[in-house]
C-alpha positions as CSV (number, residue, x, y, z in Angstrom):
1,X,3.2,-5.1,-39.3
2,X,5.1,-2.4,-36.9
3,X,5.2,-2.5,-33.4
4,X,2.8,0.3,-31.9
5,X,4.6,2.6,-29.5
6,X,2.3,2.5,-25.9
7,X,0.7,5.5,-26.1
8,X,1.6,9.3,-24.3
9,X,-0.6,9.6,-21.3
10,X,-3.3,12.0,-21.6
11,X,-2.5,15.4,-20.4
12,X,0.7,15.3,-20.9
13,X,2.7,18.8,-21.8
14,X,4.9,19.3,-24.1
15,X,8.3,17.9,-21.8
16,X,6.6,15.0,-21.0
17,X,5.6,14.5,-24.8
18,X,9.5,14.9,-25.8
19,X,10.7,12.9,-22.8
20,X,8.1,9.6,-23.8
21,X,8.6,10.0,-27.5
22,X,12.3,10.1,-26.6
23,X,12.4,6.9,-24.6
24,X,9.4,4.8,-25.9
25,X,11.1,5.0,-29.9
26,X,14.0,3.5,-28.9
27,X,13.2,0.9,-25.4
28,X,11.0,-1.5,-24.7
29,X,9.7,-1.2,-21.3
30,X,8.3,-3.3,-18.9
31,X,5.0,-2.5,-17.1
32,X,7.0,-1.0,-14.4
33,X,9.9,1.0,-16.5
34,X,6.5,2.3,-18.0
35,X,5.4,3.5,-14.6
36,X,8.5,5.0,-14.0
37,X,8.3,6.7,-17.1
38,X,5.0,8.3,-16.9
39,X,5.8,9.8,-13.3
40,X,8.9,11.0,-14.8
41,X,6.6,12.4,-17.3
42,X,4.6,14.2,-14.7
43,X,7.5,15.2,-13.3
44,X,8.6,16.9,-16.2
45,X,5.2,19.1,-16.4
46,X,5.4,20.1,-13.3
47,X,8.8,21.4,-13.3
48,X,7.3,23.8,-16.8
49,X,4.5,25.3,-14.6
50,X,7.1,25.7,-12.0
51,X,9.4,27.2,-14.2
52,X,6.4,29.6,-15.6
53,X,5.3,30.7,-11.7
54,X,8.8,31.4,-10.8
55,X,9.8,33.6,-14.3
56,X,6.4,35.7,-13.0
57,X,7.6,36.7,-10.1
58,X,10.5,37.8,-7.7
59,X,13.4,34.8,-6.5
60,X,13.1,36.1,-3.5
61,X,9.9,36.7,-1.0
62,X,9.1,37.7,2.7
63,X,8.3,35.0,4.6
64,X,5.2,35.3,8.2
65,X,8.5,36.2,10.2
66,X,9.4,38.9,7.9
67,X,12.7,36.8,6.7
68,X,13.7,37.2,2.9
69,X,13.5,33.6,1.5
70,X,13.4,32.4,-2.5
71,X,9.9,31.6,-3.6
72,X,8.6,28.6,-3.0
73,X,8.1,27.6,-6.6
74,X,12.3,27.7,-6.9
75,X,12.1,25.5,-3.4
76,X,9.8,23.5,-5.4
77,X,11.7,23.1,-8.6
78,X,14.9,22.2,-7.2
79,X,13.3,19.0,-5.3
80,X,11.4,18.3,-8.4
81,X,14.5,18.1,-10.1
82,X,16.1,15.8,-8.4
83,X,13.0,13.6,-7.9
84,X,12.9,13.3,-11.8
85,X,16.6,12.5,-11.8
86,X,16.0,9.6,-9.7
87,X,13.2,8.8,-11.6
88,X,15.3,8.7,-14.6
89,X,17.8,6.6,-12.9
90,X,15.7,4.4,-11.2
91,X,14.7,3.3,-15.2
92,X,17.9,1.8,-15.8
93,X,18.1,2.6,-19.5
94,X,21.0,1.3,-21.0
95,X,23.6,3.4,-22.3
96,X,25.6,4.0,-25.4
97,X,27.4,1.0,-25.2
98,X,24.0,-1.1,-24.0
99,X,25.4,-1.4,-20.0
100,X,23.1,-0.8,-17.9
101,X,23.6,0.6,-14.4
102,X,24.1,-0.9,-11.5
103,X,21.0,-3.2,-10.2
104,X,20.2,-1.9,-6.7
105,X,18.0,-2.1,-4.0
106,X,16.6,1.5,-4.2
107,X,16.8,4.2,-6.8
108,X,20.6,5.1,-7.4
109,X,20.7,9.2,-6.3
110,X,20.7,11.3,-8.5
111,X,24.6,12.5,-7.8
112,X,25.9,10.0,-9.2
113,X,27.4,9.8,-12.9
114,X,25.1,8.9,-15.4
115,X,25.5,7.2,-19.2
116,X,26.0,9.8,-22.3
117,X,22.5,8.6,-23.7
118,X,20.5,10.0,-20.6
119,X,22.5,12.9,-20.4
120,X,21.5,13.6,-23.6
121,X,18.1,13.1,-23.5
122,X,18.2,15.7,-20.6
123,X,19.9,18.0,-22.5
124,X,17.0,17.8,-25.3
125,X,15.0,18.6,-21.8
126,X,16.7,21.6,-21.5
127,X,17.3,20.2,-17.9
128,X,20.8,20.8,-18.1
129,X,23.5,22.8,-20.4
C-alpha cells in the first residue's frame, strides 16, 4: 500500500497548495521540517493578498507627516519575503546532488546561495525570475 502524503493544512491558498504539494511528493519530513513547512505555507498566502493590496493601489502614499513613503503592503511584502526565505532555508532540503546545507545554530539568512532544487521550487512560486 502507498505512503499517504500528510495532508495540506486547511485554508491554505493556492501558493501554499503548490509550495506543500511541491515539497511533501518528494521529502519526508520530520514533525518539525513539517512546522516549518506549514508557516512557510502561510507565508506564502500572505505574500498573494499582499501582492493583491499592493496591485490596487498606488507604490507610494503620504504618510501623518505629509512624507511620500511606498505603501505599507510593499513594506510588508518585502519582510515577508525574506521571512519565507529563511523559512525555506531553515528546512534544509537537500539538493540536487542530496547535500544538505550546512547544520547551524539558527536559520542560515536568506542571502546566502541556495541549492538548484529550492531555487527551482521558488521559481514555480513565481518568487523569483
Amino acid at each position: 500500500m502507498a505512503e499517504r502524503l500528510p495532508a495540506i493544512p486547511k485554508g491554505s491558498g493556492a501558493s501554499a497548495r503548490k509550495l506543500w504539494r511541491s515539497i511533501v511528493s518528494v521529502y519526508d519530513l520530520d514533525v518539525h521540517e513539517e512546522l516549518l513547512l506549514i508557516e512557510a505555507c502561510r507565508t506564502a498566502d500572505r505574500l498573494d493578498r499582499l501582492a493583491a493590496e499592493a496591485a490596487d493601489n498606488p507604490v507610494t502614499v503620504v504618510n501623518a507627516r505629509g512624507d511620500q513613503v511606498p505603501h505599507p503592503a510593499l513594506t510588508e511584502a518585502r519582510q515577508q519575503g525574506q521571512a519565507l526565505a529563511r523559512l525555506l532555508a531553515a528546512l534544509r532540503l537537500p539538493d540536487d546532488q542530496g547535500h544538505r546545507g550546512q547544520r547551524r545554530g539558527a536559520p542560515r539568512g536568506s542571502y546566502q546561495r541556495r541549492a538548484v532544487g529550492l531555487h527551482a521550487a521558488r521559481t514555480d512560486l513565481g518568487l523569483v525570475a
